[in-house]
VOBA-1610 file (N, C-alpha, C; in pm, whole numbers, padded with zeros to 5 digits, always signed):
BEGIN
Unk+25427+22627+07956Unk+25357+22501+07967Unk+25209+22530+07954Unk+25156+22463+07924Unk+24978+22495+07815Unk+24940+22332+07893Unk+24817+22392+07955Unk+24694+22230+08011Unk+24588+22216+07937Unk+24553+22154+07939Unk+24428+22133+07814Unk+24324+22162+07946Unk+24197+22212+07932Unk+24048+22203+08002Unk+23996+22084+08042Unk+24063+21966+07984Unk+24035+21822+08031Unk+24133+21793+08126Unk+24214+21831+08175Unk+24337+21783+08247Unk+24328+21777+08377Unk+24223+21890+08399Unk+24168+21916+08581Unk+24280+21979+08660Unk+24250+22012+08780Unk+24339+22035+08855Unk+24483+21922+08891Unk+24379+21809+08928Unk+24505+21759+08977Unk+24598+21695+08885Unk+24544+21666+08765Unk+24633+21672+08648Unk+24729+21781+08599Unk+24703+21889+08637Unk+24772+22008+08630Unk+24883+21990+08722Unk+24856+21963+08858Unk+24966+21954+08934Unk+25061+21829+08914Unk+25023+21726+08900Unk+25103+21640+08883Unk+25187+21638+08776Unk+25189+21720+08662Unk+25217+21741+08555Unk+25374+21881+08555Unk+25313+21974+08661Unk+25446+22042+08723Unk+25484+22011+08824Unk+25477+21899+08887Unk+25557+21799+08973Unk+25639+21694+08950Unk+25603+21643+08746Unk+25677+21585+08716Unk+25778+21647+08627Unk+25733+21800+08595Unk+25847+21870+08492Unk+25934+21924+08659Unk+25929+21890+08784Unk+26034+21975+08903Unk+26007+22090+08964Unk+25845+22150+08897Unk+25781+22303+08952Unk+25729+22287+09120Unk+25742+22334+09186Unk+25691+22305+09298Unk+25588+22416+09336Unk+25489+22411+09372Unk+25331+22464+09325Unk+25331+22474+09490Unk+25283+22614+09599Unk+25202+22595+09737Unk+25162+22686+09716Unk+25046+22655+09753Unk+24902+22732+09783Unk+24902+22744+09933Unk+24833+22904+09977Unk+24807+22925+10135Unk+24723+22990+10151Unk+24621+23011+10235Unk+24529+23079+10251Unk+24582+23214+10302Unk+24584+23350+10341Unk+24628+23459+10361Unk+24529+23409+10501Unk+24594+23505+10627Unk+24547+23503+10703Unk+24452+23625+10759Unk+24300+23602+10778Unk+24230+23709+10742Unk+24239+23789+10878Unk+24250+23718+10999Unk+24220+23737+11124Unk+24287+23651+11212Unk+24322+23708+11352Unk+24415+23654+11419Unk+24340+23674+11584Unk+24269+23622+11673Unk+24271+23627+11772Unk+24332+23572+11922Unk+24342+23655+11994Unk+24421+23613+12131Unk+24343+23638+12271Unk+24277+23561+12295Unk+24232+23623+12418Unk+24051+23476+12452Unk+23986+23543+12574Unk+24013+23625+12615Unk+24168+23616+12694Unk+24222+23710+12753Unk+24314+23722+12921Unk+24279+23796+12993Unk+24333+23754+13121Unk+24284+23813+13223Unk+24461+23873+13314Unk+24426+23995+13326Unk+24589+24098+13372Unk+24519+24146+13481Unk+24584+24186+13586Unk+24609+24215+13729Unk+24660+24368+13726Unk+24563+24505+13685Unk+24602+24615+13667Unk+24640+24725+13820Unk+24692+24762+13836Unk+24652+24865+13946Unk+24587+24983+13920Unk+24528+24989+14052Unk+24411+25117+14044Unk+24459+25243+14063Unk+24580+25270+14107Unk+24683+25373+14104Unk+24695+25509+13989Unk+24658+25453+13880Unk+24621+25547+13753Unk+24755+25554+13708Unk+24876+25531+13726Unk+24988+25527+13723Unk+25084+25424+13650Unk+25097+25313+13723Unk+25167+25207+13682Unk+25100+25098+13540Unk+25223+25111+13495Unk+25172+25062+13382Unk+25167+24884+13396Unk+25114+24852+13291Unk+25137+24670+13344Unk+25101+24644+13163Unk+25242+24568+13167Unk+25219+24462+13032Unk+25118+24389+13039Unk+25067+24327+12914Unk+24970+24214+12859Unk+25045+24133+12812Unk+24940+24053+12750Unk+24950+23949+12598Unk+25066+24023+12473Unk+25122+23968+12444Unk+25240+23961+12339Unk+25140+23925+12168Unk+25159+23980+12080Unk+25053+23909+11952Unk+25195+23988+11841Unk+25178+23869+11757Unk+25285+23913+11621Unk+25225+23869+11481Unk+25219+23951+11422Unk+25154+23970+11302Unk+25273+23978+11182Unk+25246+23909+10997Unk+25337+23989+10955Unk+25315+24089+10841Unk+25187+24130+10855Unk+25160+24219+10734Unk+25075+24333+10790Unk+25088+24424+10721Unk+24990+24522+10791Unk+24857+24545+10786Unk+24830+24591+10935Unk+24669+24515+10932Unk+24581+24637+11079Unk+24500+24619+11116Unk+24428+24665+11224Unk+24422+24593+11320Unk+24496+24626+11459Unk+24536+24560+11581Unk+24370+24686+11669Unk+24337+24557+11712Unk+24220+24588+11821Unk+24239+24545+11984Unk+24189+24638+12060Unk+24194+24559+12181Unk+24082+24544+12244Unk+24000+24476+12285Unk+23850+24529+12348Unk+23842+24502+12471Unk+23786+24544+12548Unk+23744+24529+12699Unk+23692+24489+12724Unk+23687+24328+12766Unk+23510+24253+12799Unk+23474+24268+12931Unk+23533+24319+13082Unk+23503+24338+13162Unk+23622+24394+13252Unk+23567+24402+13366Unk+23693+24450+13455Unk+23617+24434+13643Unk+23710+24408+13687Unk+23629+24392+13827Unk+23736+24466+13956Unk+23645+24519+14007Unk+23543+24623+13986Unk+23584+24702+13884Unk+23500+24743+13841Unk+23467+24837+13744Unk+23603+24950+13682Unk+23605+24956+13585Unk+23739+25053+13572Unk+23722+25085+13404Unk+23759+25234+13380Unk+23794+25215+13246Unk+23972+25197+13221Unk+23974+25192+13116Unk+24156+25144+13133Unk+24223+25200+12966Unk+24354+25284+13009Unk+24421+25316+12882Unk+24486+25262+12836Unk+24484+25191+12733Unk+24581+25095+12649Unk+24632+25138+12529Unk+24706+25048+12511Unk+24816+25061+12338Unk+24867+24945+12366Unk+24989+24892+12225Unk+25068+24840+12213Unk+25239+24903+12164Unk+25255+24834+12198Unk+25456+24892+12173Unk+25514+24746+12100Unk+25548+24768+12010Unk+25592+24691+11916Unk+25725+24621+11925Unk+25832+24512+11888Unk+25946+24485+11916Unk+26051+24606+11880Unk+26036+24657+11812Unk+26127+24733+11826Unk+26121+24939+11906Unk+26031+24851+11990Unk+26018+25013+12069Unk+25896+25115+12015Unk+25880+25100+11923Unk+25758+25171+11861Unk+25641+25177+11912Unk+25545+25281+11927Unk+25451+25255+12041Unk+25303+25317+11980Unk+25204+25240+11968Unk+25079+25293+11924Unk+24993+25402+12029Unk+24946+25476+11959Unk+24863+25584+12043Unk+24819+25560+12203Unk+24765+25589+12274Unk+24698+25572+12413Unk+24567+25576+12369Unk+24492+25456+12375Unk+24311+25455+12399Unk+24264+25469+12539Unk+24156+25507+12551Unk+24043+25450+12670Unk+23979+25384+12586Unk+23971+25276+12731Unk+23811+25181+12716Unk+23763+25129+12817Unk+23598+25174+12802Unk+23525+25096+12866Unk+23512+24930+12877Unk+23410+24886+13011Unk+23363+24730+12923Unk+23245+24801+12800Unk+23273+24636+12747Unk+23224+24645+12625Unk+23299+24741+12477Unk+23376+24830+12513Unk+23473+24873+12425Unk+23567+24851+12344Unk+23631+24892+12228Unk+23713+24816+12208Unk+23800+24931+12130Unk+23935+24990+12153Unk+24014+25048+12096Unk+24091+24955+11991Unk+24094+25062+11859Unk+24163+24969+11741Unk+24272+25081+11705Unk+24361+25072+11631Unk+24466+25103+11529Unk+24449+25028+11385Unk+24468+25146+11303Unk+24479+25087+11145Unk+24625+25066+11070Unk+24644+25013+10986Unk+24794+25024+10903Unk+24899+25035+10998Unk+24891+24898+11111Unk+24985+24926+11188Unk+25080+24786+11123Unk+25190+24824+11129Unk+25299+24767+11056Unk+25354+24622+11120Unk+25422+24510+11029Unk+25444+24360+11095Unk+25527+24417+11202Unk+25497+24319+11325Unk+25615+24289+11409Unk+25511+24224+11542Unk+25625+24228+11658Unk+25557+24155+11763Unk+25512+24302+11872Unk+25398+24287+11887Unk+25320+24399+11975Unk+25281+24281+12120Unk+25350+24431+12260Unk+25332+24342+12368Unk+25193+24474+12398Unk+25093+24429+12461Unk+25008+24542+12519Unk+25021+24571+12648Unk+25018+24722+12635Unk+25027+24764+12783Unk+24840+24826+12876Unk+24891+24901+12944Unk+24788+24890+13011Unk+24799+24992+13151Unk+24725+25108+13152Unk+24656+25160+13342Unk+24552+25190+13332Unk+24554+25174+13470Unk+24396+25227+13455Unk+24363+25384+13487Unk+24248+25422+13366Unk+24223+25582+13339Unk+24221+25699+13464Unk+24200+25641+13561Unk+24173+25732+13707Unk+24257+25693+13808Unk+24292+25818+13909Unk+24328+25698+14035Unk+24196+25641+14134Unk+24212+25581+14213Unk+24090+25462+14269Unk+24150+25386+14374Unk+24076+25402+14475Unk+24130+25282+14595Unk+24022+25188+14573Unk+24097+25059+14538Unk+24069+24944+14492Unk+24076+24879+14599Unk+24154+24914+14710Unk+24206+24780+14816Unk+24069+24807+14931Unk+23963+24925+14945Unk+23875+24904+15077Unk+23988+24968+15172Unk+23968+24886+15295Unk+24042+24969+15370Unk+24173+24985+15415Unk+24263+24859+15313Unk+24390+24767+15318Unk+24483+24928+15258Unk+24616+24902+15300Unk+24688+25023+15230Unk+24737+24987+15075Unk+24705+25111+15021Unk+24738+25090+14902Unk+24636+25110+14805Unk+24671+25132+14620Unk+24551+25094+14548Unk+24467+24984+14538Unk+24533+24883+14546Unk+24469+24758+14507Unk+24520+24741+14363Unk+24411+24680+14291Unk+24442+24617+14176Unk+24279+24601+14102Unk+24248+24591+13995Unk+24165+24542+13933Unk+24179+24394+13777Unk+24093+24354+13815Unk+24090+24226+13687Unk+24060+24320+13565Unk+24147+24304+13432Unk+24125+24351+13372Unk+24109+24197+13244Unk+23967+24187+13172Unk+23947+24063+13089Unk+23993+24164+12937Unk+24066+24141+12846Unk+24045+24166+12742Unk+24042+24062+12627Unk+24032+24094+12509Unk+24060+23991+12402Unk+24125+24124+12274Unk+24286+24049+12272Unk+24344+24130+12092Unk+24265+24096+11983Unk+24218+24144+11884Unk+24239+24109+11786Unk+24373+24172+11631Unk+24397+24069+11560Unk+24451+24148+11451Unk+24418+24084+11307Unk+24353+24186+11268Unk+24311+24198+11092Unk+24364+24244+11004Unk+24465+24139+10908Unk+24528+24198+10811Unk+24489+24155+10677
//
């Protein structure tokens, strides 16, 4: 099928809408954000604690950054993917932000401890806990 330069776009389309072509256009998705959230880590250095869930379907660079933490903490993260697969261990500070490249589609839950042990609780038994704020990103 041949359009003439006068026909325009939407002459173009209407034209393989009336020969039965069905024509969609989509933008690719450049970037995907989730956050911020806020997770309830322990100061234990130990226990791990899920995050935010993010599913992507092409491969792309999954980020996690640290916008704060109260009190203060650095914290080791990754993600583990639906089917068990598990990205490296980062630290991060606030203000930090651990990334992965060419990490493959699927649904990534993030995990999470924090880098040291730390009595968080004062004089209560136990670690305590810290606020941990992050925000995912994913760029494919």
């Amino acid at each position: 099928m041949r359009f003439s330069g006068k026909l325009g776009v939407r002459g173009a389309a209407a034209m393989l809408m009336a020969t039965g072509l069905l024509v969609v256009a989509a933008a690719p998705v450049a970037a995907a954000t989730k956050g911020p959230q806020t997770t309830d880590v322990s100061c234990d250095g130990v226990t791990i604690k899920s995050g935010v869930s993010v599913s992507h379907v092409r491969t792309g660079t999954l980020s996690i950054k640290q916008n704060s933490t109260s009190p203060t903490s650095s914290t080791k993260t990754w993600a583990v993917s639906a089917n068990g697969n598990s990205l490296s261990t980062k630290t991060v500070s606030n203000g930090g932000t651990a990334s992965w490249t060419s990490v493959l589609p699927s649904t990534y839950t993030v995990r999470a401890f924090r880098s040291t042990n730390a009595n968080c609780n004062g004089i209560l038994p136990g670690a305590g806990n810290y606020s941990w704020n992050y925000t995912v990103t994913y760029q494919g």
